[in-house]
C-alpha positions as CSV (number, residue, x, y, z in Angstrom):
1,X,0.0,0.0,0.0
2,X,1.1,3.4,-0.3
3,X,1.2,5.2,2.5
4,X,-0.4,8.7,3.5
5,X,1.7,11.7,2.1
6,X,0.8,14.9,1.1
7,X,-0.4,15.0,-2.8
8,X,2.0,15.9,-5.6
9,X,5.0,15.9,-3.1
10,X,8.4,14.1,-4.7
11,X,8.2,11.6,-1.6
12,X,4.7,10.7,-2.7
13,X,6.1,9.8,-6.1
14,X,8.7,8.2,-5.1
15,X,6.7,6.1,-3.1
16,X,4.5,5.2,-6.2
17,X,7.3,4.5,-8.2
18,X,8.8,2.3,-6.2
19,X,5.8,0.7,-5.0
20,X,4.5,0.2,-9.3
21,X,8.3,-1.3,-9.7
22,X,9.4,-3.1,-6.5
23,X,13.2,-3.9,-8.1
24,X,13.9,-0.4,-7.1
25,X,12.8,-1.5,-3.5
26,X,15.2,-4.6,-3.1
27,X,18.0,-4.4,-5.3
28,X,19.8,-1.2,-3.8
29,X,20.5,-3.7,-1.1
30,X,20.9,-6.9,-2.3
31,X,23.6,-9.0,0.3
32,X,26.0,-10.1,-3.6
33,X,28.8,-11.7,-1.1
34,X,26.0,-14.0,0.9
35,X,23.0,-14.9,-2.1
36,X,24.2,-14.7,-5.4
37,X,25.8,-18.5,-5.4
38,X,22.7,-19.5,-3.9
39,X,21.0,-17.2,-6.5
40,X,22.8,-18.6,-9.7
41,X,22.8,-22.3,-8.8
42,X,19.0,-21.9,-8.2
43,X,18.6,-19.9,-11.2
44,X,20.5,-22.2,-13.9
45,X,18.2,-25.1,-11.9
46,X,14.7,-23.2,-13.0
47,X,16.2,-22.0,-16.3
48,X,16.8,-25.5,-17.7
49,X,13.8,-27.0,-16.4
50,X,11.5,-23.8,-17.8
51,X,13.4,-24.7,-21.5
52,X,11.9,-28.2,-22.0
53,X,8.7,-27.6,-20.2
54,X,8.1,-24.5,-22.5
55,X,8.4,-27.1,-25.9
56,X,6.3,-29.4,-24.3
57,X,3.1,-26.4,-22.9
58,X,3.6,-25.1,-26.7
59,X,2.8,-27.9,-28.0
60,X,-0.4,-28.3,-25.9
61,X,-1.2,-24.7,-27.0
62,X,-1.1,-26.2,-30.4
63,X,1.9,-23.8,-31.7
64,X,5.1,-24.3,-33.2
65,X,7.5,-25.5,-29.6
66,X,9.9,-22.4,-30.3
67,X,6.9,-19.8,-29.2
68,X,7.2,-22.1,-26.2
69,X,10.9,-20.9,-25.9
70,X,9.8,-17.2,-26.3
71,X,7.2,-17.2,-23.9
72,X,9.9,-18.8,-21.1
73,X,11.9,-15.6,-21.6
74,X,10.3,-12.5,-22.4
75,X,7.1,-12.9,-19.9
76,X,9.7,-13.9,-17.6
77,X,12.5,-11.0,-17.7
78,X,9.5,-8.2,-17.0
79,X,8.6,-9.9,-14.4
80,X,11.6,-9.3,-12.4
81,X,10.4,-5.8,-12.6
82,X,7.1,-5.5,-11.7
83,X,6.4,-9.1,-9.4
84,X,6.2,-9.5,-5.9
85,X,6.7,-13.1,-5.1
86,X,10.1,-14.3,-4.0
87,X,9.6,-17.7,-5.0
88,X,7.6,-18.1,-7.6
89,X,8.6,-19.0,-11.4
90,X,6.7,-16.9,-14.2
91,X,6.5,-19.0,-17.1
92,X,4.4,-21.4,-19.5
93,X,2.0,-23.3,-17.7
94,X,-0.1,-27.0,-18.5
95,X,-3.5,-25.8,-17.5
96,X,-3.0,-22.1,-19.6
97,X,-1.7,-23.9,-22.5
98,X,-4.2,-26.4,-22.5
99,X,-7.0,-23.3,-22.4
100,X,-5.1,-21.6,-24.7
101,X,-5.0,-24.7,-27.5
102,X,-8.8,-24.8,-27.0
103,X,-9.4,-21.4,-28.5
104,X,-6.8,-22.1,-31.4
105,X,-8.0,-25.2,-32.2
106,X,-11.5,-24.3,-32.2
107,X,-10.8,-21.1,-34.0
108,X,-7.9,-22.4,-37.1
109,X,-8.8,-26.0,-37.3
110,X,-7.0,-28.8,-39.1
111,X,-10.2,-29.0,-41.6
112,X,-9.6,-25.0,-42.4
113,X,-6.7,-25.5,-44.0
114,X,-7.2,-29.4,-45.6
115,X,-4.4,-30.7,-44.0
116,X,-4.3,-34.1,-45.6
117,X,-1.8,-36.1,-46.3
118,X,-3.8,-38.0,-49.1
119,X,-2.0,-39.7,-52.0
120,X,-2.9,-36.6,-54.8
121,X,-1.4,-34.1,-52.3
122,X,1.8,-32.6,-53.3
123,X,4.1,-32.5,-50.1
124,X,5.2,-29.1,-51.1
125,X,1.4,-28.0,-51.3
126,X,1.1,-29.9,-47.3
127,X,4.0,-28.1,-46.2
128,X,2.3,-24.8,-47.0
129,X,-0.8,-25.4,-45.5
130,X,1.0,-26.7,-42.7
131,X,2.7,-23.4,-42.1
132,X,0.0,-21.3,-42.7
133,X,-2.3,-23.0,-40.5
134,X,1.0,-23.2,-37.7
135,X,1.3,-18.9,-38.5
136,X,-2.8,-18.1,-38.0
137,X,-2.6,-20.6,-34.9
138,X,0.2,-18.3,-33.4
139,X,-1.9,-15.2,-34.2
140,X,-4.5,-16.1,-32.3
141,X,-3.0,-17.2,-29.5
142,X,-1.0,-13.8,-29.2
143,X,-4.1,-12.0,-29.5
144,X,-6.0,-14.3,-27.0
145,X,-2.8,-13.2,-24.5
146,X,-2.8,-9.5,-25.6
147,X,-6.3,-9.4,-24.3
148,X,-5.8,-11.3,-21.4
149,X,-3.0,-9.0,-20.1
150,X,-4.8,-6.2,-20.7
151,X,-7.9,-7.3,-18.9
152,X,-5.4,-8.4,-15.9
153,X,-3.5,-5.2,-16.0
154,X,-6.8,-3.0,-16.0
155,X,-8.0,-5.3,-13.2
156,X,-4.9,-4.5,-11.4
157,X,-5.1,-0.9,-11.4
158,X,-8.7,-1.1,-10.3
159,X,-7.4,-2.4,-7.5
160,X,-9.0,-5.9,-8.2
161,X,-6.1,-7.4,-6.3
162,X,-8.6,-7.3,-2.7
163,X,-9.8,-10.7,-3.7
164,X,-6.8,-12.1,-2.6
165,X,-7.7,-11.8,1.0
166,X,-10.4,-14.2,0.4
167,X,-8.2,-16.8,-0.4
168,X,-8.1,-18.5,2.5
169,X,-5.0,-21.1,2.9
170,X,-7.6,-24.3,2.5
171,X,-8.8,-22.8,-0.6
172,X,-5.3,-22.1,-2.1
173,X,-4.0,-25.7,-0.9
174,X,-7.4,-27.0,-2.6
175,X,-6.8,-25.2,-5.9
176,X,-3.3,-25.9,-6.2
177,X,-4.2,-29.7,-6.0
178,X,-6.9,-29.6,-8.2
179,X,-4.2,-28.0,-10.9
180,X,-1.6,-30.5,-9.8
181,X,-4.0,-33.2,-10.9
182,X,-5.1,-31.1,-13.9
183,X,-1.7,-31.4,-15.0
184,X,-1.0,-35.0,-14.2
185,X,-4.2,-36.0,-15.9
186,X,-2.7,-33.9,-18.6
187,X,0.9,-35.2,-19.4
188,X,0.1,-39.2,-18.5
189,X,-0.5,-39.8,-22.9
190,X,3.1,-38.0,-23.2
191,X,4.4,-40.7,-20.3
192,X,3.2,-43.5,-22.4
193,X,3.5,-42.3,-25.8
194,X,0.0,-42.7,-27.0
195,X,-1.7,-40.0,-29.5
196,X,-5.1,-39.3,-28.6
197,X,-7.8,-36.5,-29.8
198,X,-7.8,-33.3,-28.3
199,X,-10.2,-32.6,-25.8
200,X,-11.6,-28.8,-24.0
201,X,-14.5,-27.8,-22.0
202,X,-16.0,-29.2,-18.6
203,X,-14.6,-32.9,-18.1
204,X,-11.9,-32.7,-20.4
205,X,-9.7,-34.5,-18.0
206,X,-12.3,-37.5,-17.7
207,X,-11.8,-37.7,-21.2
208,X,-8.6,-37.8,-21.6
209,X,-8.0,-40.7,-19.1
210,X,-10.8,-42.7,-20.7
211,X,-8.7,-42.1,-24.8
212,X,-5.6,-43.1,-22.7
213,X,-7.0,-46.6,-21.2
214,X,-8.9,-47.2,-24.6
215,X,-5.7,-46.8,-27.1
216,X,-3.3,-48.4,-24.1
217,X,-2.5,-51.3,-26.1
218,X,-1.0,-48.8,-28.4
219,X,1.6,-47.6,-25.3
220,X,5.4,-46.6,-26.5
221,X,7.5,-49.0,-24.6
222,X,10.7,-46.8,-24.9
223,X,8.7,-43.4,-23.6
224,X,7.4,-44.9,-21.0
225,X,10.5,-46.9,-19.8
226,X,12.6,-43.1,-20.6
227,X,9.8,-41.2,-18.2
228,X,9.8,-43.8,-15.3
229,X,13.4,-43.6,-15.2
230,X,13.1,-39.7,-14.8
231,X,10.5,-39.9,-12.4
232,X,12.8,-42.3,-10.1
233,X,16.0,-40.1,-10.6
234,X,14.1,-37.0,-9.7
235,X,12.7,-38.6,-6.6
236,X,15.4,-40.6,-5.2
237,X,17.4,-37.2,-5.7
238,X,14.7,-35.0,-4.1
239,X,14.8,-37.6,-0.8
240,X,18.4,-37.1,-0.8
241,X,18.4,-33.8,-0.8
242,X,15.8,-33.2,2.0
243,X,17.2,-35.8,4.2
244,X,21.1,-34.6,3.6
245,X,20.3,-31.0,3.4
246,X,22.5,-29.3,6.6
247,X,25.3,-31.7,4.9
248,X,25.3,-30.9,1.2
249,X,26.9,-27.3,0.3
250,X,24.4,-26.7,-2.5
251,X,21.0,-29.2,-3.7
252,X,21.7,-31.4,-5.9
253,X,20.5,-29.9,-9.2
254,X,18.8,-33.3,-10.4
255,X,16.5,-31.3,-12.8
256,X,19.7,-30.6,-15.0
257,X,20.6,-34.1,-14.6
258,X,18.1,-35.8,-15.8
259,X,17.7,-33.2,-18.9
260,X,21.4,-33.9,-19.9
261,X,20.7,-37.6,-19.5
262,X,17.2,-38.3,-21.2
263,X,18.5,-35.9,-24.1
264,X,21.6,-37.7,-24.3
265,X,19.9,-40.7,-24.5
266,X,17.7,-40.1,-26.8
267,X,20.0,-38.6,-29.2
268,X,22.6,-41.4,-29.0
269,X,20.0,-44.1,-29.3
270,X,18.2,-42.5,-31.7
271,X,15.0,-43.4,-29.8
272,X,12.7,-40.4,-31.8
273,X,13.9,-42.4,-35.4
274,X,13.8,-46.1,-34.2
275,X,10.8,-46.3,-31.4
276,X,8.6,-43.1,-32.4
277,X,9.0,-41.1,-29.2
278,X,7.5,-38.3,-29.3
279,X,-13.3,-19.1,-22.4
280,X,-11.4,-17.4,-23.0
281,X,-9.5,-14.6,-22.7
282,X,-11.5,-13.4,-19.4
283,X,-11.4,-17.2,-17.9
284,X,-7.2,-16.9,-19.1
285,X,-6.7,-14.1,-17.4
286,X,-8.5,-15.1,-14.1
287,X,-7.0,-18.8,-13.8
288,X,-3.7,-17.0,-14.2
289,X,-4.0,-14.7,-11.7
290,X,-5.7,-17.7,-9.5
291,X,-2.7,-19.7,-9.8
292,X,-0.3,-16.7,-9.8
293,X,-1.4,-15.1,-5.9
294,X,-2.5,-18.9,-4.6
295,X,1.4,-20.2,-5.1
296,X,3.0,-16.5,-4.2
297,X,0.5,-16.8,-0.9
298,X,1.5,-20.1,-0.5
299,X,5.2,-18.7,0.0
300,X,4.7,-15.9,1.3
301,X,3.0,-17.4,4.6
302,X,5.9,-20.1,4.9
303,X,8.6,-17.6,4.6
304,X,7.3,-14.6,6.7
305,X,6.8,-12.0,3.6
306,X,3.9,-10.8,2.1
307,X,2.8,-10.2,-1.8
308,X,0.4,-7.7,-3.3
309,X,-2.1,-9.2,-5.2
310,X,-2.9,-5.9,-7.1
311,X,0.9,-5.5,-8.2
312,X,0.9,-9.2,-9.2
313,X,-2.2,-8.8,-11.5
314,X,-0.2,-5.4,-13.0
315,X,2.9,-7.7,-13.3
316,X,1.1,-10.4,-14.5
317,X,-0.9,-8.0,-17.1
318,X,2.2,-6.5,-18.2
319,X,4.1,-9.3,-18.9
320,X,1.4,-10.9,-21.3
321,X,1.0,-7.6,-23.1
322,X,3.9,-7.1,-24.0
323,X,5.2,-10.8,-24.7
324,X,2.1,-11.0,-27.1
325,X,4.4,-8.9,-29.2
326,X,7.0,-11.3,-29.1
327,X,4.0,-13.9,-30.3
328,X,4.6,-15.8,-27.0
329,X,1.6,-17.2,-25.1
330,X,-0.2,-16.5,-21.7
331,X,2.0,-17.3,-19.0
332,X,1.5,-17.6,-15.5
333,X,2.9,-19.1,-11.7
334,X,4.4,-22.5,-12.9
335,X,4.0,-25.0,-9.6
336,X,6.4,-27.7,-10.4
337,X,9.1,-24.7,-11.5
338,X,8.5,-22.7,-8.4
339,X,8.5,-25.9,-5.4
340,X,12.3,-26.4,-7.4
341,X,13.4,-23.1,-6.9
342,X,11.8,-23.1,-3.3
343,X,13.8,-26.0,-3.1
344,X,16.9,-25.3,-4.1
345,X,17.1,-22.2,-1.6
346,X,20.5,-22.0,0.5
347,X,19.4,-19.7,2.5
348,X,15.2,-19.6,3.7
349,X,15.0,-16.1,3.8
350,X,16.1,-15.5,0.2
351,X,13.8,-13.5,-2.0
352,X,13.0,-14.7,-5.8
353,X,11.8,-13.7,-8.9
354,X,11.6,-16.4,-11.6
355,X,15.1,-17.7,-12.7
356,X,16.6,-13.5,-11.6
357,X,16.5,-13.9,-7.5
358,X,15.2,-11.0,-5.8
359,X,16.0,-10.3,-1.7
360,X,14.2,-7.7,0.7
């Protein structure tokens, strides 16, 4: 809040300056000698993760996976700015990405462009309505997150940000598990390598688990054995690190690990060639903000600080707008992103924004 001053004084201002853009606030006095290790290990940790999770939520927003890449870095650099949060990452997100595929989907279809690989069609001729249904599929989603920004933006200086108080920490735990499941629900065809139909709108999920168990005879052996072997490293590896925590100098940064390793592996077994392993706006803008304030809450009570929720919508707003120029899509509070850089915290008073650490 900004407190009482006389009107158009230079410490009133000041005060709203500082208070629109909080990076003035913090980094004057940034501790270098005592965070920044802590900071950069942390920050490489969250960086590499956010670079294959931003292929993967591009390809459920039904774009080309290098606007996935975009939208992990642009969104992301603004909202070192203008965010509150110490913790949490800004970034692509499953359950935005799946929203946002439903509106490009529905509105550039496959059947729009008569994308058909028949026997009469020229490949050239494919290739072009490929890419042009690929280039209109990016336009709309840029427009969907130009809109959404602006509508969280203008929220934010209406001082929407009060609803945040009615977030009760029941309500946040409850949403943020209802999204964790989202997700899971979500990725499980990627863990076993099975294609299966699209599906949006109320139930989505239900129908996504009943394609998965009908086309499970059609399971990729090599995904799932490549995914299970992930999920082990990165738990074995998590156990480690919370049990020999006050011994080990710095977390082990598994997350870089297992990237190196299933990339690696892949590559030098040729696994992609020889097994195959492979509302809108307004309802955008609101789950964004949603899952935004309930994991910066989240935080924010187990560390002792507090966030604004009016300066997250802003930051949130801003940080769509202007990465819808950069033909990125809506972006929001990653949870698996932020619990690693929570994680891999030296110190438990240190302040973060995204993969750029931020202290108070």
């Amino acid at each position: 809040l900004i407190p009482s001053l006389p009107y158009c004084s230079s410490k009133r201002l000041k005060s709203i300056v500082f208070s629109f853009i909080p990076i003035l606030t913090w980094l004057p006095s940034y501790p270098i000698k005592k965070y920044l290790l802590g900071d950069v290990i942390s920050g490489i940790s969250t960086g590499v993760m956010q670079l294959p999770q931003g292929l993967a939520y591009a390809m459920l927003a039904a774009v080309p996976p290098v606007y996935g890449l975009y939208s992990s870095f642009y969104p992301v650099f603004l909202y070192t700015f203008f965010g509150t949060s110490r913790h949490i990452s800004i970034g692509t997100f499953a359950v935005i990405s799946l929203m946002i595929g439903g509106v490009v989907v529905r509105e550039a279809p496959d059947a729009m462009f008569d994308i058909t690989a028949g026997n009469d069609t020229d490949v050239t001729v494919l290739q072009a309505r490929t890419e042009a249904r690929d280039a209109m599929r990016v336009k709309i989603a840029a427009g969907v997150t130009l809109l959404a920004g602006l509508i969280q933006f203008c929220l934010g200086l209406l001082r929407f940000g009060f609803v945040a108080i009615y977030l009760t920490e029941p309500l946040v735990r409850g949403f943020t598990t209802a999204a964790s499941v989202h997700v899971l629900l979500s990725q499980l065809k990627y863990l076993f390598g099975i294609k299966t139909s699209r599906f949006s709108g109320p139930f989505s999920a239900i129908y996504s688990v009943v394609a998965l168990g009908s086309n499970i005879k059609t399971t990729n052996v090599a995904a799932l054995i490549v995914g299970v072997i992930c999920i082990i490293l990165l738990v074995a590896v998590k156990e480690i690190n919370d049990r020999f925590k006050q011994k080990l100098p710095v977390p082990i940064p598994v997350e870089i690990i297992v990237v190196i390793i299933s990339t690696g592996a892949s590559y030098g077994l040729n696994l992609s060639d020889t097994y195959g392993v492979d509302i809108d706006s307004v309802a955008i803008a609101i789950v964004g903000f949603s899952m935004s304030i309930s994991m910066a809450k989240i935080f924010a009570i187990k560390h002792g600080y507090k966030v604004s929720g009016n300066q997250e919508l802003i930051a949130l707003g801003l940080c769509n707008c202007a990465g819808s120029f950069f033909h990125t899509f809506a972006v929001t509070c990653s949870m698996s992103r932020s619990l690693v850089q929570e994680i891999s915290c030296i110190y438990p008073t240190r302040g973060a924004s995204t993969t750029v650490y931020k202290h108070e």
